[in-house]
C-alpha positions as a Markdown table, in Angstrom:
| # | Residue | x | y | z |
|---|---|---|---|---|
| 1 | Unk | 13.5 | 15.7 | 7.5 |
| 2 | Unk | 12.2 | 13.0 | 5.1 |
| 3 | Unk | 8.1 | 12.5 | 5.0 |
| 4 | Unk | 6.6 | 9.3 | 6.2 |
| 5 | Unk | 3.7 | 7.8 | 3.8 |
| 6 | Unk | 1.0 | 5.5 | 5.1 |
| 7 | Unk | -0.7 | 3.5 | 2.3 |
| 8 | Unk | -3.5 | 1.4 | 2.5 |
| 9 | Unk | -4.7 | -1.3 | -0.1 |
| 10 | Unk | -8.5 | -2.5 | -0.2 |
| 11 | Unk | -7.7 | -5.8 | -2.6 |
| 12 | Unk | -10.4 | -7.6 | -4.6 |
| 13 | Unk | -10.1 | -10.0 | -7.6 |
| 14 | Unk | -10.1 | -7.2 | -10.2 |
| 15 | Unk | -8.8 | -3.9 | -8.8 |
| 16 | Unk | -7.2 | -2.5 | -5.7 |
| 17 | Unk | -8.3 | 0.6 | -4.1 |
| 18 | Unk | -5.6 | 2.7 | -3.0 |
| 19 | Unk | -4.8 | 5.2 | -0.2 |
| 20 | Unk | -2.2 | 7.5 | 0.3 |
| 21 | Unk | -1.3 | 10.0 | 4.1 |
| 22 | Unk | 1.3 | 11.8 | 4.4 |
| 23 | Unk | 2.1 | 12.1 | 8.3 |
| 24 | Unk | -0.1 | 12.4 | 10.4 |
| 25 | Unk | -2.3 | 14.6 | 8.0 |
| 26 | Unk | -5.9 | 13.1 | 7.9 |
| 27 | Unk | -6.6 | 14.0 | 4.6 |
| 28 | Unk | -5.4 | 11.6 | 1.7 |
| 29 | Unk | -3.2 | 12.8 | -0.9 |
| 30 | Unk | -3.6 | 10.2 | -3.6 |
| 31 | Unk | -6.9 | 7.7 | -3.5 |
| 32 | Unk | -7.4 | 5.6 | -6.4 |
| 33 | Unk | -9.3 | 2.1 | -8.1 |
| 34 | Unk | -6.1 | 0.6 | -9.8 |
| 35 | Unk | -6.1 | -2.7 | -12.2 |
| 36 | Unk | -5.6 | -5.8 | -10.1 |
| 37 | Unk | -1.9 | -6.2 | -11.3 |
| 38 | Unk | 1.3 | -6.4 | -9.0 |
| 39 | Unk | 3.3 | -4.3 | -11.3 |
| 40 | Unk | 0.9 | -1.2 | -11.4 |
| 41 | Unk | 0.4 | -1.1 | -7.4 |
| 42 | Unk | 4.3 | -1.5 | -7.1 |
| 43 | Unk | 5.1 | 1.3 | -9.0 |
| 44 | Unk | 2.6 | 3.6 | -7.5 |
| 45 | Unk | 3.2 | 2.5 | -3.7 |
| 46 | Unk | 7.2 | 2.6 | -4.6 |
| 47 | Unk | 7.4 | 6.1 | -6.0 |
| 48 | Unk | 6.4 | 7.0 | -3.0 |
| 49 | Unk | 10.3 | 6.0 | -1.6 |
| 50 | Unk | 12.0 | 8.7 | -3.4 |
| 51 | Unk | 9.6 | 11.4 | -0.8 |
| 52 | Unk | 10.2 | 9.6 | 2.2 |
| 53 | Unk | 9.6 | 6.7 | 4.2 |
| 54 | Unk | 6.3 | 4.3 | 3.1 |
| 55 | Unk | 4.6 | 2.3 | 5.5 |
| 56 | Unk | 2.3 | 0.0 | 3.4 |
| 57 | Unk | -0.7 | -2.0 | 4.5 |
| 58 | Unk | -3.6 | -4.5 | 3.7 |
| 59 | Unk | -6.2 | -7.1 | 4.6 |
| 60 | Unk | -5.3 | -10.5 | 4.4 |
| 61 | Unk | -7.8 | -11.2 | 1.4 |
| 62 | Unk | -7.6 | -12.6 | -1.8 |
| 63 | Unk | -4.5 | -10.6 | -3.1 |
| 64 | Unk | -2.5 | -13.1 | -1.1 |
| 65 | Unk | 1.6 | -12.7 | 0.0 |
| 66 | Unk | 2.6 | -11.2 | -3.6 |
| 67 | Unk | 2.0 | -7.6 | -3.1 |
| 68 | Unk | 4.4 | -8.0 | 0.2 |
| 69 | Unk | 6.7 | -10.0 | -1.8 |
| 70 | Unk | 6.7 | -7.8 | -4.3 |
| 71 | Unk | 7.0 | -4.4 | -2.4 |
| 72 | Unk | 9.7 | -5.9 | 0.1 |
| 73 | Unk | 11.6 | -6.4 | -3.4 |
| 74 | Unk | 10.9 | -2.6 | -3.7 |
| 75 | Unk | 12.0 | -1.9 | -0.7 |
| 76 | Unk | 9.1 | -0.7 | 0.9 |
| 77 | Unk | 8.0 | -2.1 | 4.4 |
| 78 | Unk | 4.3 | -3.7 | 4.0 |
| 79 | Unk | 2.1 | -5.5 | 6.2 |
| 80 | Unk | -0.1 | -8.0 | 5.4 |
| 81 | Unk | -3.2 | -7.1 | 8.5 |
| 82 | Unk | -5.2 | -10.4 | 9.5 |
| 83 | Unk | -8.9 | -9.6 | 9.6 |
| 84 | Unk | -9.6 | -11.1 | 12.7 |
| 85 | Unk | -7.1 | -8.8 | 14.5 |
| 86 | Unk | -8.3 | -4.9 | 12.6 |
| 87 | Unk | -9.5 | -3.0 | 15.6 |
């Protein structure tokens, strides 16, 4: 049975903050601050594909539509979250 991966991107002009759950563990297993570019945060969220199913997610903020763009290209299913709608 494959893993499932839950990511979750904080986005700001100059870096990305990265989280990384496997399952429903509670404890992360991969957290970094990466550079602000689309190629970097694709190829860590996407190497995540070849353990399982990711599940990627993040604020509507300044980072735009590219990371979705770019990790749908990836094939990696991400959500863009409006802020008006986090719970």
């Amino acid at each position: 049975m494959a893993s499932k991966f839950y990511v979750g991107m904080d986005g700001h002009k100059d870096s990305v903050r990265i989280a990384v759950l496997k399952g429903t563990g509670k404890e992360t297993v991969y957290e970094a601050t990466l550079k602000n570019a689309i190629t970097k945060i694709v190829r860590v969220v996407s190497g995540y594909r070849v353990k399982g199913t990711v599940i990627a997610g993040y604020e509507a903020s300044c980072m735009g539509f590219t990371p979705h763009w770019s990790l749908a290209e990836a094939k990696v299913d991400c959500r863009v979250i409006a802020p008006n709608k986090a719970a």
